[in-house]
C-alpha positions as CSV (number, residue, x, y, z in Angstrom):
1,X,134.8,126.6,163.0
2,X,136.9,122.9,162.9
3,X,134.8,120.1,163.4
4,X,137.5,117.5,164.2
5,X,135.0,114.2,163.4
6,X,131.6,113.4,162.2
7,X,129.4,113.0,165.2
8,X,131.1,116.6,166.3
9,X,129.4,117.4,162.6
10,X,126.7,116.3,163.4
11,X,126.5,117.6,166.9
12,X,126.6,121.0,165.5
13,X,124.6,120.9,163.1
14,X,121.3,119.7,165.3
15,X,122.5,122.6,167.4
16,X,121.9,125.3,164.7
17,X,119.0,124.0,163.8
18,X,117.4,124.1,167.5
19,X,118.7,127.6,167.4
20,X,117.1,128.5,164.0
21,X,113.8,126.9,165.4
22,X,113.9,128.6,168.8
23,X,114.7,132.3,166.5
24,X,111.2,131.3,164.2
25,X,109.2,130.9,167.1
26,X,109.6,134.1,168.6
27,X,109.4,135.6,165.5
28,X,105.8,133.8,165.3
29,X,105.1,135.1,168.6
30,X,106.3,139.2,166.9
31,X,104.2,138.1,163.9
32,X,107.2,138.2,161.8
33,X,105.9,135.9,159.3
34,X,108.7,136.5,156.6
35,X,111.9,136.2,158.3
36,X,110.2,133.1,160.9
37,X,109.7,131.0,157.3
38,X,113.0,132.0,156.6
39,X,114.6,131.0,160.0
40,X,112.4,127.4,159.7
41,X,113.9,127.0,156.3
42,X,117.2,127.1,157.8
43,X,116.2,124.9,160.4
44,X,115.2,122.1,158.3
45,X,118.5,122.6,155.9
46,X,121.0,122.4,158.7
């Protein structure tokens, strides 16, 4: 993907990281404890 400027940057990158944190939650939910505290890593990197 091109980002053509920084607030497009930055755009997407709050938008993976809603996505990561929406993925750990239903994981919670499944009791998927590993691959939740890997998805809320993620979150917090991007």
């Amino acid at each position: 993907m091109k980002i053509e400027n920084k607030d497009e940057y930055i755009k997407y990158r709050f938008q993976r990281a809603e996505e990561s944190f929406d993925d750990a939650l239903i994981l919670i939910e499944n009791k998927k404890w590993n691959t939740a505290i890997n998805r809320l890593y993620y979150s917090c990197d991007y």
